[in-house]
C-alpha positions in Angstrom: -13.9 -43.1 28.5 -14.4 -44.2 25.0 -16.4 -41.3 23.9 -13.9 -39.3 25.0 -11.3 -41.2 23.4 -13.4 -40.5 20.1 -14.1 -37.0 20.3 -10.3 -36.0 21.7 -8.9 -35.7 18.0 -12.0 -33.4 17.1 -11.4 -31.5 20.3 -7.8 -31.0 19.7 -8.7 -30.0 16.2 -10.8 -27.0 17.2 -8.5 -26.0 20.1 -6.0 -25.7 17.0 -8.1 -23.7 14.8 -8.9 -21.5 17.5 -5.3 -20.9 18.3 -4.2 -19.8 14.9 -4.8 -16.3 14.1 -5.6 -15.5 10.6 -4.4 -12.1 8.9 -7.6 -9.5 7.7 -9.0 -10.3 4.6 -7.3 -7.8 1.9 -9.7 -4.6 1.0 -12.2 -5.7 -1.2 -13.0 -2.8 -3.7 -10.4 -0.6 -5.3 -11.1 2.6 -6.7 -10.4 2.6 -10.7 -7.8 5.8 -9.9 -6.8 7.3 -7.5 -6.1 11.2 -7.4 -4.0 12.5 -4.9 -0.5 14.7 -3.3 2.2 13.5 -1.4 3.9 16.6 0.9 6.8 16.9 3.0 8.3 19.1 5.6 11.8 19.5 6.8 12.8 21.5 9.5 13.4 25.2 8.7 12.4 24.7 4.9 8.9 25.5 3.2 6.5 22.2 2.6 6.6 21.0 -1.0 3.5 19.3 -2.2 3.4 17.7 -5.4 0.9 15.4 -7.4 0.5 11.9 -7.8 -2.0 9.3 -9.7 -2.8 5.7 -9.5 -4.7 5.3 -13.1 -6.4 2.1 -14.3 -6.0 0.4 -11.1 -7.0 -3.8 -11.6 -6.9 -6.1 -8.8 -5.3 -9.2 -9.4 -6.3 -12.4 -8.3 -3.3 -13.1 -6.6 -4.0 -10.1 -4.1 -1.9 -7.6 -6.1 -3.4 -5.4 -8.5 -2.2 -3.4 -11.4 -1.6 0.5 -12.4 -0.2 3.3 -14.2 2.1 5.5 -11.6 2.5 9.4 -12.4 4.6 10.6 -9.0 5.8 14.5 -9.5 9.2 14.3 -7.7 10.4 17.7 -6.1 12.8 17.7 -9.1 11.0 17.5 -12.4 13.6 15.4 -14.2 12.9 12.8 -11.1 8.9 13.0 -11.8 7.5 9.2 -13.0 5.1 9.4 -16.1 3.0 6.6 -16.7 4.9 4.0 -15.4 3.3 0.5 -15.2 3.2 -1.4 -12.0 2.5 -3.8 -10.1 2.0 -3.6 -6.1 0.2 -5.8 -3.1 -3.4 -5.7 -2.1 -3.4 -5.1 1.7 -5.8 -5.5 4.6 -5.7 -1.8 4.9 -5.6 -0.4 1.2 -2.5 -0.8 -1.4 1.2 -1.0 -1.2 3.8 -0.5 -4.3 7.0 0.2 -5.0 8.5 1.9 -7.9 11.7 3.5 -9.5 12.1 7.1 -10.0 14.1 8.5 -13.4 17.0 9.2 -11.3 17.4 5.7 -10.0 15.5 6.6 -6.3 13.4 3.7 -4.9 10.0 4.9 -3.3 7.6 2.5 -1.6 4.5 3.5 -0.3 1.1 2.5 1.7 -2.5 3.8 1.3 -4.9 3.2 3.3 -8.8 3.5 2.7 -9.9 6.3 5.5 -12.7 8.0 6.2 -13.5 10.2 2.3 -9.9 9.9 1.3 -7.2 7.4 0.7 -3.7 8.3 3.4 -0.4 7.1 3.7 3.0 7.7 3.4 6.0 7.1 1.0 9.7 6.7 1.4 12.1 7.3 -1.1 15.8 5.7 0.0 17.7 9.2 -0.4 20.4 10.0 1.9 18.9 10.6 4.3 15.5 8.6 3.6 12.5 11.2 2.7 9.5 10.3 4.1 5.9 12.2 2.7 2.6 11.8 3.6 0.4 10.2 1.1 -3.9 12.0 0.3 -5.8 10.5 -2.4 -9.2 10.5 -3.6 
């Protein structure tokens, strides 16, 4: 009985461990730019696909990294040019926000697939836009 007595605080202390889940370890490598186009398609209207670039991306040890956005908006006096920011290193790939010329948030997710970087982005128009997010 005493031996148990002694190993019942270790026991409980792996049953504990056990029990708590832990959240995947944030993507390692990131590219130093990333090169890609964001597209949309509303009903009855022709796709727009514009251009957009992560440049001089560096990872933080904080899990965030650094970067230099260039997002072509559908309207050119809404495109971002080399705006400095600052977003989250996530299991799957990067998220950041930003703020167009014309005042519109956008946040957005990559994720590291298969040859390419995907996602999508959302600007908070009225109604929200969302466009899919390629990059390599």
């Amino acid at each position: 009985m005493h031996a148990f007595l002694r190993l019942l605080p270790v026991l409980l202390a792996s049953a504990g461990a056990l029990a708590q889940t832990q959240a995947p370890a944030p993507v390692q490598d990131l590219p130093k730019d990333l090169h890609g186009r964001w597209s949309a398609k509303a009903a009855g209207s022709p796709a727009v696909t514009q251009p957009f670039d992560l440049e001089n991306i560096q990872r933080k040890d904080d899990n965030t990294f650094a970067a230099r956005l260039t997002w072509t908006g559908a309207d050119a006096k809404c495109t971002i040019r080399y705006q400095p920011i600052t977003g989250r290193v996530t299991a799957s790939g990067l998220a950041f926000e930003a703020r167009t010329p014309c005042n519109q948030p956008l946040s957005a997710e990559l994720a590291r697939g298969a040859g390419a970087w995907v996602g999508t982005a959302t600007t908070q128009a009225t109604p929200p836009v969302v466009v899919d997010l390629t990059a390599k």
